[in-house]
ZAMARGU-4260 file (C-alpha; in steps of 0.2 Angstrom, whole numbers, plus 5000, padded with zeros to 4 digits):
<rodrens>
0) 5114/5352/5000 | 5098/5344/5004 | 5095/5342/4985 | 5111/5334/4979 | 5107/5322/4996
5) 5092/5315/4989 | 5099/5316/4970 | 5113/5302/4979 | 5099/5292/4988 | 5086/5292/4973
10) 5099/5285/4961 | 5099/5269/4975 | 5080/5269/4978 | 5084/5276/4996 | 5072/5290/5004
15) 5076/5306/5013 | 5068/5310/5025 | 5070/5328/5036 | 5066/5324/5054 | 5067/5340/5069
20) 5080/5339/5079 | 5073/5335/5098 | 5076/5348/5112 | 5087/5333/5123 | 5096/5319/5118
25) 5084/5308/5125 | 5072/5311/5115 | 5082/5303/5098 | 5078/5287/5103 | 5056/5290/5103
30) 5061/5299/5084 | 5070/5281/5077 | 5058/5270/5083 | 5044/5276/5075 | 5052/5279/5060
35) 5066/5264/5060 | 5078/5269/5047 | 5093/5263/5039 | 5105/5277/5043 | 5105/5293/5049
40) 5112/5311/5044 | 5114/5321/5060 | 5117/5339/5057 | 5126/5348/5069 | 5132/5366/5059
45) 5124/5376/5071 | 5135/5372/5086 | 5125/5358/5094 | 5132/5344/5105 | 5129/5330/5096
50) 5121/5316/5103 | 5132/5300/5112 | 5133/5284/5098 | 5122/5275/5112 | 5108/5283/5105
55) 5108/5278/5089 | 5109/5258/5091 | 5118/5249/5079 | 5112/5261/5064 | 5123/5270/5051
60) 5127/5286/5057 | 5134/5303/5048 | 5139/5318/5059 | 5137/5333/5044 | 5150/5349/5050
65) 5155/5339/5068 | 5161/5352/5081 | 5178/5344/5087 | 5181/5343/5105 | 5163/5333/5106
70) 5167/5317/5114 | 5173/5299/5105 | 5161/5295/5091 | 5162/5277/5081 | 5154/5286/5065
75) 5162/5297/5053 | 5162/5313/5049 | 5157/5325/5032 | 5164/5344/5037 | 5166/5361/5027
80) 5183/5364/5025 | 5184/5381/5033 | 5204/5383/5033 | 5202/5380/5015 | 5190/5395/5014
85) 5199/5406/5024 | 5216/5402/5013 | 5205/5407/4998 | 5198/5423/5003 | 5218/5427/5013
90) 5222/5424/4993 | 5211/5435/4984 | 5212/5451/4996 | 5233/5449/4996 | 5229/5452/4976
95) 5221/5471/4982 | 5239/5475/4986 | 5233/5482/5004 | 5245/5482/5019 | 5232/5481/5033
100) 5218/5467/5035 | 5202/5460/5044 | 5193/5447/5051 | 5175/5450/5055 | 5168/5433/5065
105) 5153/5427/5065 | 5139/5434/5080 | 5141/5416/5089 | 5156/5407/5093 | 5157/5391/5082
110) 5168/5381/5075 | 5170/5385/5058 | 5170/5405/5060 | 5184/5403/5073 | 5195/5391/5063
115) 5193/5406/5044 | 5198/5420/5057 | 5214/5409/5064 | 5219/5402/5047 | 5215/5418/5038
120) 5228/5428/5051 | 5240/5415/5047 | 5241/5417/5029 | 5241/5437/5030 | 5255/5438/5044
125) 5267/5424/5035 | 5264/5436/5021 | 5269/5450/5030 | 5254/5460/5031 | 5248/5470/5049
130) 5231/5461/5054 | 5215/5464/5066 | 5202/5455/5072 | 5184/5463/5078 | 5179/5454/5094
135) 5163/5464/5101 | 5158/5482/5102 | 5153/5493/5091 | 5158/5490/5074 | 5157/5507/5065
140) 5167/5514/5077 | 5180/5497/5073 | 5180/5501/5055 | 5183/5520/5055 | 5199/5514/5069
145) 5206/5502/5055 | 5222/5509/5044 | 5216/5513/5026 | 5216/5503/5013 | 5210/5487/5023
150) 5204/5471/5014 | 5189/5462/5026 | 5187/5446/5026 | 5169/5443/5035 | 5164/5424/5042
155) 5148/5423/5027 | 5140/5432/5019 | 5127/5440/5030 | 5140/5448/5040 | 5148/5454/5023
160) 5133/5463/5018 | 5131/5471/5037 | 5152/5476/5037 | 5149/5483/5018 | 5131/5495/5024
165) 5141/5501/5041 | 5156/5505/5031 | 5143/5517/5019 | 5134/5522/5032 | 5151/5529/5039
170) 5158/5536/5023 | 5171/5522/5020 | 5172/5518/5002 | 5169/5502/4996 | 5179/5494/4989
175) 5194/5510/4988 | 5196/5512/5006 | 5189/5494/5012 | 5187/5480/5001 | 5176/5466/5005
180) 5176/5444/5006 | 5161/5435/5009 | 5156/5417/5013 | 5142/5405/5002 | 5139/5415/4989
185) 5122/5418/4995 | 5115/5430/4981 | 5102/5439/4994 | 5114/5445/5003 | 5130/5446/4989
190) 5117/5456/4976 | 5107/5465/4988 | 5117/5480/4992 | 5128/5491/4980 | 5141/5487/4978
195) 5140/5467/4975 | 5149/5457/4987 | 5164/5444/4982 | 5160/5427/4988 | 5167/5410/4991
200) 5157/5399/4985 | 5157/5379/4991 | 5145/5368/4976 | 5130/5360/4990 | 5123/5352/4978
205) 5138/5341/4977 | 5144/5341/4994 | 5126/5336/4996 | 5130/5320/4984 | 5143/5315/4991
210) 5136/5316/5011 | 5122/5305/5001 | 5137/5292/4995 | 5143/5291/5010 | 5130/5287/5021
215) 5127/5275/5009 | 5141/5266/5011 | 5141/5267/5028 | 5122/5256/5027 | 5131/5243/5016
220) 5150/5243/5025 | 5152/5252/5041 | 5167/5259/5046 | 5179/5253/5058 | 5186/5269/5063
225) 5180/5286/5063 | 5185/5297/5050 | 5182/5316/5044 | 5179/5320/5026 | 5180/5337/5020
230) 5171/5347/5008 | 5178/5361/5000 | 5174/5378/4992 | 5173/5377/4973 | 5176/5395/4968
235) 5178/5415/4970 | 5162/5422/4964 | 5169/5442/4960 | 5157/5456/4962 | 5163/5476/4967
240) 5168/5475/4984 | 5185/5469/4977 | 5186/5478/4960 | 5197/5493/4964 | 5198/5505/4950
245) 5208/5524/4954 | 5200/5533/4968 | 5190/5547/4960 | 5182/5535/4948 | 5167/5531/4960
250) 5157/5532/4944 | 5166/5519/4935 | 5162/5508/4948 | 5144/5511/4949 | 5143/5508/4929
255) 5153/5492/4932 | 5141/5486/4945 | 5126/5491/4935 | 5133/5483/4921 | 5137/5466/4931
260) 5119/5467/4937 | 5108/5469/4921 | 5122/5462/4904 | 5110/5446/4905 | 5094/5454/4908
265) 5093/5469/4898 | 5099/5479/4882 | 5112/5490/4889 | 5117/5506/4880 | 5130/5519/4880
270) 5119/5532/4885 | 5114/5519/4902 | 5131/5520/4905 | 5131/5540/4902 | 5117/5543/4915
275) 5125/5534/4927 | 5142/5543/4926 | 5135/5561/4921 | 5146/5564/4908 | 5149/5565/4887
280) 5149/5549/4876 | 5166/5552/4872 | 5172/5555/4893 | 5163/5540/4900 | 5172/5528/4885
285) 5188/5534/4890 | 5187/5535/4908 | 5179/5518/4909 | 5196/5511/4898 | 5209/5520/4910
290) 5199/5513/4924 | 5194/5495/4918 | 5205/5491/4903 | 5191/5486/4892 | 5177/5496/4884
295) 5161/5496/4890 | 5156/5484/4875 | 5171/5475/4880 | 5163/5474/4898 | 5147/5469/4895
300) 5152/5453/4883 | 5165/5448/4898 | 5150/5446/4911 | 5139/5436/4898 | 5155/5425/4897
305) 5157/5423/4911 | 5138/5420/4915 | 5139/5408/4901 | 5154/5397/4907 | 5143/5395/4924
310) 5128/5390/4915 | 5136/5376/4904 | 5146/5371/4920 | 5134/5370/4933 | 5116/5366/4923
315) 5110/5355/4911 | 5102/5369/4900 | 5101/5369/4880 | 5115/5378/4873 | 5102/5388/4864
320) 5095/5393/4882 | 5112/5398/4890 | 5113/5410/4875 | 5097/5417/4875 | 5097/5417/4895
325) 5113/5428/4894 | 5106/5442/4884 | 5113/5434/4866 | 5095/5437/4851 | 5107/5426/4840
330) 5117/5411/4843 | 5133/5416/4831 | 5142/5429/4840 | 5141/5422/4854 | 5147/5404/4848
335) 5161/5414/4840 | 5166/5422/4855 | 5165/5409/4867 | 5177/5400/4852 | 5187/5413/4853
340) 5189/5413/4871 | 5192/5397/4876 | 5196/5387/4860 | 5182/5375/4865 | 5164/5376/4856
345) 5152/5376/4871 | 5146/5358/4866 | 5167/5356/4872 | 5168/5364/4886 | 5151/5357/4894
350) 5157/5342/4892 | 5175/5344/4900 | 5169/5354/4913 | 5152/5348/4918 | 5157/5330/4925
355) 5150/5330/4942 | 5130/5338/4936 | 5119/5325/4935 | 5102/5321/4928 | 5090/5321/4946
360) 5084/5303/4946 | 5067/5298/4951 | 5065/5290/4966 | 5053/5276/4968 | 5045/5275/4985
365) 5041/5257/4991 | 5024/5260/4998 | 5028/5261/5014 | 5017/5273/5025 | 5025/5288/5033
370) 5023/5290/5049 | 5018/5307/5058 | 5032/5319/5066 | 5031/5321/5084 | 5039/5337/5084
375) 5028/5346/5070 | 5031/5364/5073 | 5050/5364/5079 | 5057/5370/5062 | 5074/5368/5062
380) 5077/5349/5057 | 5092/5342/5063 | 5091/5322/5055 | 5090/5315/5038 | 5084/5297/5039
385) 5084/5286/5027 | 5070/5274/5022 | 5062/5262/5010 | 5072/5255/4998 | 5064/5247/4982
390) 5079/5235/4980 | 5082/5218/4986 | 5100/5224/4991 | 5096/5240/5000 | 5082/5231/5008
395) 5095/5218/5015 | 5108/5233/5020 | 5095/5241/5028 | 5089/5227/5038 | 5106/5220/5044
400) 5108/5238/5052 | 5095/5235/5060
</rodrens>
């Protein structure tokens, strides 16, 4: 998010800068006088109180992710959409066919993971599905309680990957017995256990653009009343703890898996697949079609497809690279394919789906000397402050903040 923020602010001549976030509210007032900017970003996604208006003066003001419940605030909010996220991942488990479901919370109470477990119950009881939710206590025991087949649906990612290893652990099979949602797409966590982990995925980089925007605006035209704006998730990013294939073809998974991991990066071959599923040439083709519907050939050009449409979507790469990078020597086929496919050439289909990427402009800084933090080794940063602006304009906005 921080990226697309100062992608927003460069493209004006503004500065970002990433201050601590002081212990007491008091303190807020020692960190804008030495630094004196124009508006400030105050980050409150871990649960914090935020501070009262007073602190901040006349300055422009964004709460990012607000808790609600926090008091009256003059300022406007810029908050993930979490009952958007939970309607998402409500969507993608009903497709598993499963009659029970789950909602694992986050460790901590906040906001956002209590509004995905509410909204996400909602959606599977107005469908007419039975529902639980895991509170506290041990959770291996919790899983082996639930009826089987269960689709999860885990407040992010890092509780995804820790519901995924207990269920192993336990002998659950994942994703036949328990299949899996996660939160952020967050590829450490989604990639780093076998098998992957389905995510939703929310773009930062342009919710960080539009927070940027609209702090922006709030430097040149304050508002009048205090609004929320929402940012929401972007897409499902599939992986294995979703992909349900007939129960005793555990292999197949495995291959599919191995297959989504290493189509980009590597040469696979039929006898990689072989090894993987201990079994003939001839087997493994046609146990990999009943389970999948495709061959492995099949397979494999889907996930560079796929990899592809990401790549000319999300990046401002060659087309040559987006080839190359998904495992393509040559550019025909893969132009043929992709043709095929979508009945765009990629030159197309970048420039109907690629709107909101942008080239990162270079900021120019105004020569005005930094001052030194106060609270050097507190790491979490809890403000974005914005400085320094090279034009006349900004200047004035700036200044009649002030």
């Amino acid at each position: 998010m921080l990226s697309g923020l100062q992608r927003a602010a460069g493209r004006d001549g503004w500065i970002v800068h990433t201050l601590p976030r002081p212990k007491k509210h008091e303190c807020y007032g020692e960190i804008l006088q030495v630094w004196n900017p124009g508006g400030c970003i105050v980050d409150c996604s871990a649960g914090e109180v935020p501070p009262p208006d007073r602190v901040f003066g006349n300055r422009a003001v964004v709460f990012l992710n607000r808790p609600p419940g926090c008091g009256r605030t003059r300022h406007p909010s810029f908050t993930h959409d979490s009952a958007a996220v939970a309607r998402m991942a409500a969507e993608e488990l009903l497709k598993t066919g499963f009659d029970n479901y789950a909602y694992v919370p986050f460790s901590r109470k906040l906001m956002w993971s209590v509004v995905r477990g509410r909204v996400f119950s909602q959606e599977i009881m107005s469908a007419g599905k039975k529902m639980q939710n895991f509170s506290k206590g041990n959770l291996s025991a919790w899983l082996k309680s639930l009826r089987k087949p269960c689709g999860i649906f885990a407040a992010n990612d890092a509780v995804a990957q820790q519901v995924v290893a207990i269920a192993q652990q336990t002998g659950l099979h994942v994703p036949g017995e328990i299949a899996v949602v996660g939160v952020d797409n967050d590829e450490i966590f989604c990639e780093g256990i076998v098998p992957g982990i389905t995510s939703i995925e929310t773009n930062l980089e342009n919710a960080g653009f539009e927070l940027g925007k609209m702090i922006i605006d709030e430097i040149r035209r304050p508002s009048s009343l205090a609004k929320t704006v929402y940012y929401r998730p972007e897409r499902i990013v599939r992986r294995g703890s979703t992909r349900l294939f007939i129960a005793h073809e555990s292999k197949v998974t495995e291959a599919v898996d191995f297959i989504r991991r290493h189509a980009c990066t590597m040469k696979i071959s039929i006898g990689d697949i072989m090894e993987i599923m201990k079994c003939s040439r001839c087997e493994a083709t046609i146990r990999f079609r009943n389970a999948t519907g495709r061959s492995i050939l099949e397979e494999i050009h889907e996930v560079r497809f796929q990899r592809m449409c990401e790549l000319l979507a999300t990046t401002s790469m060659k087309i040559s690279a987006v080839i190359n990078f998904c495992g393509y020597s040559s550019e025909t086929f893969p132009k043929r394919f992709f043709f095929r496919r979508t009945g765009m050439t990629m030159k197309q289909y970048r420039e109907e789906n690629n709107r909101h990427v942008q080239r990162v402009h270079r900021h120019v800084n105004s020569g005005q000397k930094t001052p030194p933090s106060y609270f050097p080794n507190l790491k979490q940063s809890g403000i974005h402050a914005l400085s320094g602006a090279p034009t006349a304009s900004s200047v004035q906005a700036a200044r009649s903040k002030r």
